[in-house]
LOFIVO-409792 format. One record per residue (C-alpha): residue in one letter; x, y, z; residue number from 1. Coordinates in Angstrom, 2 decimals. Each point is the difference from the previous one (the first is absolute). Layout:
BEGIN
pt residu A	east X	north Y	up Z	num NUM .
...
END
This chain:
BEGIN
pt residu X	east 20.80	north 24.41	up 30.26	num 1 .
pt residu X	east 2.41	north -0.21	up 3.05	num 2 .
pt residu X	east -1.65	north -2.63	up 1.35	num 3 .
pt residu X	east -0.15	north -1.99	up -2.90	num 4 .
pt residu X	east 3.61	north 0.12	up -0.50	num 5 .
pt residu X	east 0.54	north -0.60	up 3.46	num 6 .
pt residu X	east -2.40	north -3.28	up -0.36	num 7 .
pt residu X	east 1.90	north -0.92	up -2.51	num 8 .
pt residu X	east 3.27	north 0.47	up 1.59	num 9 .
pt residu X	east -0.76	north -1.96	up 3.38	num 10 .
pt residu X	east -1.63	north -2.84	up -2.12	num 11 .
pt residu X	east 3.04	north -0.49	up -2.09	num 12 .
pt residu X	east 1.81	north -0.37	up 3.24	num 13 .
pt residu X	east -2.43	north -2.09	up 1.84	num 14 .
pt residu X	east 0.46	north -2.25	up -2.94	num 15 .
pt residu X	east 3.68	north -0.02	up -0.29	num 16 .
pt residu X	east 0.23	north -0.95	up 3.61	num 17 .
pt residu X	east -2.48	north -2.84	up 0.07	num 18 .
pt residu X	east 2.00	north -1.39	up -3.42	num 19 .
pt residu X	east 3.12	north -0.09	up 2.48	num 20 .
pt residu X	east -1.42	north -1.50	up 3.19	num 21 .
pt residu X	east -0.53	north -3.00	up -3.18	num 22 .
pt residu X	east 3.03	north -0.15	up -1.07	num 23 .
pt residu X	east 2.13	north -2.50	up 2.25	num 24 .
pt residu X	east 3.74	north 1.01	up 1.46	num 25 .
pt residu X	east 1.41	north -2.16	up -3.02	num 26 .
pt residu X	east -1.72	north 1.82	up -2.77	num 27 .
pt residu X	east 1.28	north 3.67	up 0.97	num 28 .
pt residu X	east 3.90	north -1.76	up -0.92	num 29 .
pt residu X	east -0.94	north -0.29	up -3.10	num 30 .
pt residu X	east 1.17	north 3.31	up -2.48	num 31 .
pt residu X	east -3.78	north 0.32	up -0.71	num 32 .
pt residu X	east -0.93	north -0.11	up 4.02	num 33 .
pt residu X	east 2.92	north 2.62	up 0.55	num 34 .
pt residu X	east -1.68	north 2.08	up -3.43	num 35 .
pt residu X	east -3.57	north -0.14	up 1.59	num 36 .
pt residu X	east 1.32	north 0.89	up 4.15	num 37 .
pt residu X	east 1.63	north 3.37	up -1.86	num 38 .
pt residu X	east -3.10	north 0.62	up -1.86	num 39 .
pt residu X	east -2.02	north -0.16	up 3.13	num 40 .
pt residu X	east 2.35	north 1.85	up 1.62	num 41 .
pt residu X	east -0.23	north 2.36	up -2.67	num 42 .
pt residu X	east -3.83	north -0.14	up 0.34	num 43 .
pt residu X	east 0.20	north 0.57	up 3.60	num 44 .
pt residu X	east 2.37	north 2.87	up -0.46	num 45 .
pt residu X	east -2.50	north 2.20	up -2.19	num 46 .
pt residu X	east -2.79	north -0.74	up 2.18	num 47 .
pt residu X	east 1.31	north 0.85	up 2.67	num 48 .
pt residu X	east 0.89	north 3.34	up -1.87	num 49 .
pt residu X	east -3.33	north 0.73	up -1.23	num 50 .
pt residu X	east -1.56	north -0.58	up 3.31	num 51 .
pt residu X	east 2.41	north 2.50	up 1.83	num 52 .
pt residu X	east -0.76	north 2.73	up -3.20	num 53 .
pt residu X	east -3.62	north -0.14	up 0.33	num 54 .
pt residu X	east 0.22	north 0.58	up 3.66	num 55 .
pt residu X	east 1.88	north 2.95	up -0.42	num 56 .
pt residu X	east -2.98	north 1.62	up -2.09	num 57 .
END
């Protein structure tokens, strides 16, 4: 089940930061560029956490 998540987790990512090497310099201006770079950063940010918390086990 860990793994899955995990899976899950790093694909979510992996997709998040191919949609932003897309987007051009002029798109993340825009509000909705600005909305989706805090999402991913978001994304990122709980990745990141999960990873660390199911080393620790």
């Amino acid at each position: 089940m860990h793994g899955f998540i995990k899976g899950m987790l790093l694909g979510a990512v992996a997709g998040c930061a191919a949609d932003m090497a897309l987007h051009t310099t002029q798109g993340k201006r825009t509000a909705a560029g600005k909305a989706m770079q805090t999402m991913t950063d978001a994304v990122d940010t709980a990745a990141a956490s999960v990873k660390e918390s199911m080393n620790n086990r």
